[in-house]
C-alpha positions in Angstrom: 8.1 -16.1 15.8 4.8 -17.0 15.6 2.2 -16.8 18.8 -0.2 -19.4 20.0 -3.7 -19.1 20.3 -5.2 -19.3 23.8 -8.0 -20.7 24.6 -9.9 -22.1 27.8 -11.0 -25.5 27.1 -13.9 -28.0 28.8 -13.5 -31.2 29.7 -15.3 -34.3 28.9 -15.7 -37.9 30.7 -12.8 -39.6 29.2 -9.9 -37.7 30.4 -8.7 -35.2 32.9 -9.1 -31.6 31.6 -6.1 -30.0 30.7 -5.8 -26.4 31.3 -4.5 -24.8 27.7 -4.3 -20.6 29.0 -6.0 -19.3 31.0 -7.4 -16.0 29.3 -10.3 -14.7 31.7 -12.0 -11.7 31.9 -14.1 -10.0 34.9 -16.4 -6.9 33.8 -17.9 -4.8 36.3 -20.0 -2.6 34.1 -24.2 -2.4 34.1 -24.6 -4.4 37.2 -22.4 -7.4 34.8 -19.6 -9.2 36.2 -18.0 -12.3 33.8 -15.5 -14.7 34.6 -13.4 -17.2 32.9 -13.4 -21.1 34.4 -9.7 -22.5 34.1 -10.5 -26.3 34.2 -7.4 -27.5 35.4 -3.3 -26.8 36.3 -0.7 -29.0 35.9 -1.0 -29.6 39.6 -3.9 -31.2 38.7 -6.6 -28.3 41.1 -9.9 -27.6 39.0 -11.8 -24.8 39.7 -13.1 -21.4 39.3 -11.6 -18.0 38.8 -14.0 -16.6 40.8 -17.2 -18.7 42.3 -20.7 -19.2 40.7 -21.8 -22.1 38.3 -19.9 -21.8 34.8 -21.5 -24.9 33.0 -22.2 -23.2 29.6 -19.7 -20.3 29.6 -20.7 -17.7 26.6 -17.9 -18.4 23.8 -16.0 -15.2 22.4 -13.4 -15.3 19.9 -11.3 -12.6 19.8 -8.9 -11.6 17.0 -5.6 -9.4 17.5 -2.6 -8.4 15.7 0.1 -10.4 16.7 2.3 -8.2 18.5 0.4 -7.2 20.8 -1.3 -10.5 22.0 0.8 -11.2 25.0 -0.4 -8.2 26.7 -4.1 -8.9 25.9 -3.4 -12.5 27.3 -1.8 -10.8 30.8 -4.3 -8.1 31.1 -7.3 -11.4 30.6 -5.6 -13.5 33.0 -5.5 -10.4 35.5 -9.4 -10.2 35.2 -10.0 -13.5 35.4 -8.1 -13.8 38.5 -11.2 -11.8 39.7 -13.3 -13.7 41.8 -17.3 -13.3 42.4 -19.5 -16.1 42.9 -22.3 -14.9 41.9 -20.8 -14.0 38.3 -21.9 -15.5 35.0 -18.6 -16.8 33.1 -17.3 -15.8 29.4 -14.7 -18.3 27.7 -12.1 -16.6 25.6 -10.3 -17.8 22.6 -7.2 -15.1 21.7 -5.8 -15.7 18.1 -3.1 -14.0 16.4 -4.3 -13.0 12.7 -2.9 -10.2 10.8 -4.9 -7.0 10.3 -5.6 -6.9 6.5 -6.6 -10.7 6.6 -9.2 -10.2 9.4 -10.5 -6.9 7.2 -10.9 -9.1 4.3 -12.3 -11.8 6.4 -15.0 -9.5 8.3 -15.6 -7.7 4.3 -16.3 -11.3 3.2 -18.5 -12.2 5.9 -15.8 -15.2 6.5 -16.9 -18.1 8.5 -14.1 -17.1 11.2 -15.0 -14.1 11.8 -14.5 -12.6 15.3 -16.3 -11.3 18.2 -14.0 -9.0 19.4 -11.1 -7.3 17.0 -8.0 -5.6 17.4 -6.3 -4.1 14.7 -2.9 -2.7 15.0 -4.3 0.5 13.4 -8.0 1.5 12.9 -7.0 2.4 9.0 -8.5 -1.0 8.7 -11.5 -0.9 10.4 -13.6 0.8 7.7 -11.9 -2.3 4.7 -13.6 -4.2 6.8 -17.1 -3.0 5.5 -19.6 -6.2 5.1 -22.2 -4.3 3.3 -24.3 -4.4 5.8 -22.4 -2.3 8.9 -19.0 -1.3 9.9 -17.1 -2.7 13.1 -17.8 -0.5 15.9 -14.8 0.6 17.5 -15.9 0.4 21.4 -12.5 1.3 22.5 -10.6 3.7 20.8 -6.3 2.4 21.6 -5.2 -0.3 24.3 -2.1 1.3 23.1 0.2 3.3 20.5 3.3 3.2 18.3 4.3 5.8 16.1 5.6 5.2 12.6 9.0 5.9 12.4 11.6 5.8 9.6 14.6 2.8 10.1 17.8 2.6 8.4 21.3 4.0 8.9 22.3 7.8 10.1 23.7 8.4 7.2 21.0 7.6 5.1 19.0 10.6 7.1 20.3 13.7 5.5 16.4 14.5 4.1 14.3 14.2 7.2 12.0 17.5 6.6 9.4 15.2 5.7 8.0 11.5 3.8 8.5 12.5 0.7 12.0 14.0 1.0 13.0 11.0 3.0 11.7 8.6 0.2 13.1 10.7 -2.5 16.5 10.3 -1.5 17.0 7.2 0.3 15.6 3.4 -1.2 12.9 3.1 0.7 11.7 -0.7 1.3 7.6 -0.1 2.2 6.3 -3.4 3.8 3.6 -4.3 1.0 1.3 -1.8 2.1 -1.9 -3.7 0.8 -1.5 -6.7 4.1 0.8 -4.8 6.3 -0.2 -1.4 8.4 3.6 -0.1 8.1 3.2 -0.1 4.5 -0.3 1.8 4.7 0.7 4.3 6.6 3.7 5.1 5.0 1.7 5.5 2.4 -0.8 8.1 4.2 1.7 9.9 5.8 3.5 11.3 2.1 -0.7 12.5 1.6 -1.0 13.7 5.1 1.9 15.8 4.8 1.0 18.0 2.0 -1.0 20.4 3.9 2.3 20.7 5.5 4.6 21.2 2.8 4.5 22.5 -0.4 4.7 19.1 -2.6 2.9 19.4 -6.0 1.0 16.5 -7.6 3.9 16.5 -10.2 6.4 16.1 -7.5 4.8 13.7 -5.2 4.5 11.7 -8.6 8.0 11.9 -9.4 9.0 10.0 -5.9 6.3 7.8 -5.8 5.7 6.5 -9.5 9.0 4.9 -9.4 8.8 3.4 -6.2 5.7 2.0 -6.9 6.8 0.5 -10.0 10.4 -0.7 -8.0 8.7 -2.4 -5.1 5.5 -3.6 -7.5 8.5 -5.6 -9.9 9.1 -7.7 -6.9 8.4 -11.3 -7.3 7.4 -10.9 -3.2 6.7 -8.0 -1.5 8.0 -7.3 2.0 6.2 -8.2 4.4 8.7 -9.6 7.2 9.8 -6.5 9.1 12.8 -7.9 10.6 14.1 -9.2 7.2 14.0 -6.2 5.7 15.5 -4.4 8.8 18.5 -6.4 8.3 18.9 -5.4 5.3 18.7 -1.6 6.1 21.9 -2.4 8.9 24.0 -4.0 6.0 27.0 -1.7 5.6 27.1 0.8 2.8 22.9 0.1 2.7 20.6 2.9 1.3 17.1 1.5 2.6 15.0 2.7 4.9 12.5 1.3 6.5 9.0 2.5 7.9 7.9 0.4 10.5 6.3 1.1 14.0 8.5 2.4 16.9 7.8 -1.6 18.8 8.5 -3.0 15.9 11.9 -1.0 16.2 12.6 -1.3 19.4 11.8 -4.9 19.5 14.7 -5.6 17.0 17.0 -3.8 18.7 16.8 -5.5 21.7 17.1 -8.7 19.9 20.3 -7.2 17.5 21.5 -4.7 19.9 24.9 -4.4 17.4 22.2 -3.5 14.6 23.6 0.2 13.2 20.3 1.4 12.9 18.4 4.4 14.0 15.0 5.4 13.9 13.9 8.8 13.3 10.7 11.0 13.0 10.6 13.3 9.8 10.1 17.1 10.5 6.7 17.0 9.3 5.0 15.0 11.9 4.2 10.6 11.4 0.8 8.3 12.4 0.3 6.7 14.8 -0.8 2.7 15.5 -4.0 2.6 17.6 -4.4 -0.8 18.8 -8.2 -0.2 18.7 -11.0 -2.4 19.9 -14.1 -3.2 17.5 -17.6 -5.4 18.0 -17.5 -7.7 14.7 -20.2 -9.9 16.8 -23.9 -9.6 14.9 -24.9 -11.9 17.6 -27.2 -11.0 19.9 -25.6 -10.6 22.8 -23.6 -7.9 21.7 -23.7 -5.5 24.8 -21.5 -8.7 27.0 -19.3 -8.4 24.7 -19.2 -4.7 24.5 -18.4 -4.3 27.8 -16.3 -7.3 28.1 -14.0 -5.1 25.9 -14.5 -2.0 27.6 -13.0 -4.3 30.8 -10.2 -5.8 29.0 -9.0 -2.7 28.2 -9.2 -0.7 31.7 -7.4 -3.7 32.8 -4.3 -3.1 30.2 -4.2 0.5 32.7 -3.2 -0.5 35.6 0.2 0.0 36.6 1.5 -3.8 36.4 0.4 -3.7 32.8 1.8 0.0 32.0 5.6 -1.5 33.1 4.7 -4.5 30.9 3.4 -2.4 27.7 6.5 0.0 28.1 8.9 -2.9 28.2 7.1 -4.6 25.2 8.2 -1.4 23.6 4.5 0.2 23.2 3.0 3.6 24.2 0.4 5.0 26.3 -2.7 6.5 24.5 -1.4 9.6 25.2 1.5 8.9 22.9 4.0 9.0 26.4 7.9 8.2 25.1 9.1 4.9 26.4 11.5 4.9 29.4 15.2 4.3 29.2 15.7 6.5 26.2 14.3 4.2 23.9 12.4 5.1 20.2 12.2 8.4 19.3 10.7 10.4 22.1 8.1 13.0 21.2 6.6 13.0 18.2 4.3 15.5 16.0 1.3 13.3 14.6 0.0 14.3 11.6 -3.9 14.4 10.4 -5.5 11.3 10.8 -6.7 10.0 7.4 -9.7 9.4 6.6 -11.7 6.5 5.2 -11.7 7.7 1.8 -8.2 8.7 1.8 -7.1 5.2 3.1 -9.2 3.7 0.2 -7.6 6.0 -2.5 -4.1 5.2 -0.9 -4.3 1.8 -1.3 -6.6 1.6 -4.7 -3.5 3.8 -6.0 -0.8 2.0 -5.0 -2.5 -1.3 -6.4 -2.8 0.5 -9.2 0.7 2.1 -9.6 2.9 -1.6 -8.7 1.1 -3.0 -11.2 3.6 -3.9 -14.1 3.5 -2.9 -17.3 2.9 -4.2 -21.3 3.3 -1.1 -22.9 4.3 0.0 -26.6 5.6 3.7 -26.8 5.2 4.9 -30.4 7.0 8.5 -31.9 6.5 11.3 -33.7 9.5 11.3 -36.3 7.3 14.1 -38.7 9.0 17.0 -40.2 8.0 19.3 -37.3 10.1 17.5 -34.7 13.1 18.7 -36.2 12.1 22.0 -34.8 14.4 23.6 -32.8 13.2 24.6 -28.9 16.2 26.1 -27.5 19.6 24.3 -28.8 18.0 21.0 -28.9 15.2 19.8 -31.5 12.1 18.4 -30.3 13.1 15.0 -31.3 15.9 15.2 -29.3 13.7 16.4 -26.0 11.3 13.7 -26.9 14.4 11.2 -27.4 15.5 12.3 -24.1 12.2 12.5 -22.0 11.7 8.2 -23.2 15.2 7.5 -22.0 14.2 9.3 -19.2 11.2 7.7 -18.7 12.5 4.3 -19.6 14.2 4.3 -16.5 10.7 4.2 -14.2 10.0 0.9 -15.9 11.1 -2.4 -13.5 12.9 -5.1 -15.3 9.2 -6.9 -15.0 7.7 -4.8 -17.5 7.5 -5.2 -21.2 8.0 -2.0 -23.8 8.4 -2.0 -27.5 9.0 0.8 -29.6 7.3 2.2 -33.5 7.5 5.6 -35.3 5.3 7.2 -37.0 4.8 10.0 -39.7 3.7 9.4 -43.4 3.9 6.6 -45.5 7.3 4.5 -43.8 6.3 1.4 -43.2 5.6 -1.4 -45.4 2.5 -1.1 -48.0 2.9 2.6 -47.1 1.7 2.4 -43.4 2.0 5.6 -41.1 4.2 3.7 -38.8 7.6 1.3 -38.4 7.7 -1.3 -36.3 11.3 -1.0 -34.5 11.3 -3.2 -31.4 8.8 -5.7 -30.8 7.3 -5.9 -26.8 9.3 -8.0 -24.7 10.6 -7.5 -21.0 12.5 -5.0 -19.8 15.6 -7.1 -19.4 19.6 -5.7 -19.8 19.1 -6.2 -23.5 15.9 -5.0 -24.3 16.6 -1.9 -22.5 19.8 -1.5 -24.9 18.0 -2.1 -27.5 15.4 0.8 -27.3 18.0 3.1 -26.3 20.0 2.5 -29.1 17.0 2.2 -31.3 15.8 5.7 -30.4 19.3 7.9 -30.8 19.2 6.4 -33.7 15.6 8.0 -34.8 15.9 11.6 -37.0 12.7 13.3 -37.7 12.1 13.0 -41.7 12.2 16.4 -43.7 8.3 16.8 -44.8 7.0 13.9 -43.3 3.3 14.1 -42.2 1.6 12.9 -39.0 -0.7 9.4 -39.6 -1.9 10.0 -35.8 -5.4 8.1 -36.4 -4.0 5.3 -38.4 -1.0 4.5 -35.9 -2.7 5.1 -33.0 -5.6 2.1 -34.3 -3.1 0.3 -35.9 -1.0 0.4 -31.8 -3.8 -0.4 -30.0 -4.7 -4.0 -32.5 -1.4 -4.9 -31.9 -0.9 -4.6 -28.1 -4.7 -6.2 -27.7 -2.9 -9.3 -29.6 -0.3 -9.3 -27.2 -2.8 -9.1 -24.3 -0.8 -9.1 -20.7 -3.5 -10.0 -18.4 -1.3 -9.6 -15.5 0.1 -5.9 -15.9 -1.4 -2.3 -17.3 -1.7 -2.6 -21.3 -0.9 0.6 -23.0 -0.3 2.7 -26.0 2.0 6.0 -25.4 2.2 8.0 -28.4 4.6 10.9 -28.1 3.5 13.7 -30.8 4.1 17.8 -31.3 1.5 18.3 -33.8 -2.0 16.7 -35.6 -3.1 14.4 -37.9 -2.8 15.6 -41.2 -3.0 12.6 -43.4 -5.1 13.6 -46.1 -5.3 10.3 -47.1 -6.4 9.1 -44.1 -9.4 8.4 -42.0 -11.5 11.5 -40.2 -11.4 12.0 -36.6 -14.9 10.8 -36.5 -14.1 7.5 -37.9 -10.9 6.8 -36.0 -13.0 7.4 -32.9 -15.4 4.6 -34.1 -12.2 2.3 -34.9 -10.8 2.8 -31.2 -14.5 2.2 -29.8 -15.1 -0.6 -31.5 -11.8 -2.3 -30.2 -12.4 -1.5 -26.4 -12.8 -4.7 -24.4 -13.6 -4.4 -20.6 -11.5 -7.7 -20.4 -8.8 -7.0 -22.3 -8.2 -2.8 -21.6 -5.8 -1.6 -23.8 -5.7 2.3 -23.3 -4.1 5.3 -25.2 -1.7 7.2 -22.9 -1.0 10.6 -25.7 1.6 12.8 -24.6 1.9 16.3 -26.6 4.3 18.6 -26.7 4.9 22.0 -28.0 2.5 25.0 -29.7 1.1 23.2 -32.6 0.0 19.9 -30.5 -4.0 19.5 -30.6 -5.0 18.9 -27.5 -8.5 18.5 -27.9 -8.0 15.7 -30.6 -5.2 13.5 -28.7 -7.8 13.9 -25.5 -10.7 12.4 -27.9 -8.2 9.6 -29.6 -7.1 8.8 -25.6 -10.6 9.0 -24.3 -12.0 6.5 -26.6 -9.9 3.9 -25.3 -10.2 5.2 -21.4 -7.0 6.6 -21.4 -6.2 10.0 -20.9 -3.9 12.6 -22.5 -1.0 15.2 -21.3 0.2 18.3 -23.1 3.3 20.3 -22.3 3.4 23.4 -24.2 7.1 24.0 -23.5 8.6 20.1 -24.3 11.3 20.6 -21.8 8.6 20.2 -19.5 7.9 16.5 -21.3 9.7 14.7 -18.3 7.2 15.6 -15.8 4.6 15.2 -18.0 5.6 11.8 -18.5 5.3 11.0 -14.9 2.0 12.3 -14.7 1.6 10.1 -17.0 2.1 6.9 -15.8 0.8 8.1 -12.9 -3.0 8.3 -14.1 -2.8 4.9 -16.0 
């Protein structure tokens, strides 16, 4: 349900003033003292919250996450209520606007910009970079919420940290590009690691795909309470990051919910509830302390019950009374700017869909045996593997590639042209690829399949996904009747568009793989290449993979 905005409003000579909310605020700080003029009740008494002229109040506008705007509003009132004649007057205006959108706002030196800004977590504070300055933060929490993991006890098994959680549950992250849940879920798997012993390859293997799950979505999440319900559903596997009010709220409001909220073993961040200056006006100390008075007045003991029953915390991080949320907590690291940045240039990165052609090495040399299975059969298996990490939203086609079997004596067969991922395409390239045998003497035409890959998915351009060539190969180009290294270089310059990006993703496998050549052929499209030495070891490489696209 959304809030109102408040706002104190003067009169004029054709009507009666009306009184709207009242949101004042008294600071006694530098020798200051403010006051809010309410101009008007519905029984009709005008006046002053406290004495002293207020013809030509100073005008703030103050921004806040949603949540939390009822207690801003009660702790305002409370100061306006305040009286000193002698006081010069403030008029407040308290709108609800979510945290990412006032960031981008503030970034974009929007026209409704703030004064005053409260973010439900100071993650967003430095996104909110102008160019010129940062918002200063002139009051570090008004109050706290840990992040906490919803869902069903049974879904709980793996709680010794994000990652295991997320690894075998379905976790449901509120798009963590516009809501702070999201984000944080998000830092928390990063913050973690110093904890834990997570490698890059394993952090990948959770995250890749649930990146690419939640990123298929025609909407992301972004209504907590929608996607709460459907973590209660019976039988459900989701879980849900959220804040601890966030929980707590629904719970009062579905108290048959079968839901539980939990802490991983690790540790969890925590919602701030900061206060920043986005003013560049000059006047910038009032409203500095103006904050600094606001907040001292969200202490006092009236306004600790009402926090607590609202389901927030203390800055101290105090558990909420009655047994309610999760108690005490560990909090983890606090991330910082840069992380935040990475985390959320990543994640836009990884949810992006895909327009991808994966092309195979079918030479003589993948018929050779690693263990009891052939490298073609690894390599069959890895992209089966792998095809599974695609959504339904992406697009993949499949070629081979060796010497001279494809028409006019190309290097490469086209099998299965790009189209989406859907029940039938994915049936398709399965069936397409057991049936693929490696061919008794065949060469490897890398340069000429890999130039020939790139032309066709550029045709195909998907300006709305990641555009890709994978080529999966054990050996090097040896074509004699090819084109050098040098010149294929050229080629795959010559066809790289800053518009139209359509990068080489090479994956090698075994002893005889060339490295150094599949990471120039990959680098000249500003892709990048992988080699696993032992090609069991293909799977992981593939993740890494997609990963780094």
């Amino acid at each position: 349900m959304g809030k109102h905005s408040s706002a104190v409003t003067k009169s004029n000579n054709n009507r009666r003033p009306v009184y709207l909310t009242a949101v004042g605020l008294l600071v006694l700080s530098l020798g200051a003292v403010f006051v809010v003029r309410s101009f008007g009740s519905e029984s009709g008494a005008d006046g002053f919250l406290g004495g002293g002229s207020c013809d030509d109040p100073t005008q703030i506008q103050l921004h806040t996450t949603p949540e939390i705007q009822p207690q801003l509003e009660a702790a305002a009132k409370s100061l306006a209520a305040k009286k000193d004649k002698d006081a010069p007057c403030l008029q407040f205006t308290i709108s609800p606007v979510k945290s990412s959108v006032d960031a981008r706002t503030i970034a974009n030196k929007g026209d409704s910009t703030p004064d005053l800004w409260v973010p439900d977590s100071s993650a967003w504070i430095p996104q909110a970079d102008d160019g010129d300055s940062i918002p200063t933060i002139v009051v570090p929490s008004i109050a706290t919420s840990p992040l906490v993991l919803v869902g069903r006890n049974e879904n709980f098994a793996n709680i010794s940290s994000w990652l295991g959680a997320f690894g075998t549950t379905k976790p449901a992250l509120l798009d963590p590009g516009s809501e702070s849940a999201g984000l944080l879920a998000l830092l928390a798997v990063g913050s973690e690691r110093s904890k834990t012993s997570a490698t890059d390859s394993l952090v990948s293997s959770v995250m890749v795909p649930l990146a690419q799950r939640l990123g298929s979505m025609a909407k992301p999440f972004t209504d907590v309470d929608g996607v709460f319900g459907r973590a209660a559903a019976e039988n459900s596997q989701v879980v849900v990051p959220a804040s601890e009010q966030a929980f707590v709220k629904y719970q009062d409001e579905h108290p048959d919910a079968e839901l539980k909220a939990v802490v991983p073993q690790t540790g969890t961040l925590v919602f701030d509830y900061p206060i920043a200056v986005t003013s560049k006006a000059d006047n910038n100390q009032v409203i500095t302390e103006a904050a600094k008075s606001l907040a001292a007045e969200m202490l006092t003991d009236a306004a600790d019950q009402a926090r607590d029953d609202a389901g927030f915390r203390d800055g101290l991080l105090s558990p909420l009374t009655g047994g309610r949320g999760v108690g005490d907590i560990i909090q983890l690291t606090k991330p910082t700017p840069s992380a935040v940045d990475k985390a959320l240039l990543d994640w836009t990165r990884l949810s992006l869909t895909a327009h991808s052609l994966a092309v195979i090495d079918v030479s003589g040399s993948m018929n050779e045996k690693v263990g009891d299975k052939t490298r073609m059969q690894l390599t069959i298996a890895a992209a089966q593997q792998g095809l599974g990490l695609f959504p339904d939203n992406a697009a993949l086609g499949l070629w081979t590639f060796s010497t001279n079997i494809g028409p006019s004596h190309a290097a490469y067969r086209q099998l299965v042209p790009i189209r989406k991922l859907n029940k039938a395409q994915r049936n398709t390239i399965i069936a397409t690829l057991q049936q693929q045998k490696a061919i008794p003497n065949g060469g490897t035409g890398l340069y000429e399949t890999a130039i020939a890959a790139v032309r066709a998915v550029k045709e195909n351009f998907d300006s709305s996904a990641v555009n890709a060539v994978m080529i999966f190969t054990d050996g090097k180009n040896d074509d004699p009747n090819g084109l050098t290294l040098t010149q294929a270089i050229r080629q795959l310059e010559s066809l790289r568009d800053p518009a139209r990006p359509v990068r080489i993703i090479a994956l090698g496998m075994g002893p005889d793989v060339d490295g150094n050549e599949l990471g120039q052929l990959a680098a000249a499209t500003g892709g990048l290449s992988y080699v696993a030495r032992n090609p069991g070891d293909l799977q992981g490489v593939f993740i890494n993979a997609l990963q780094s696209r």
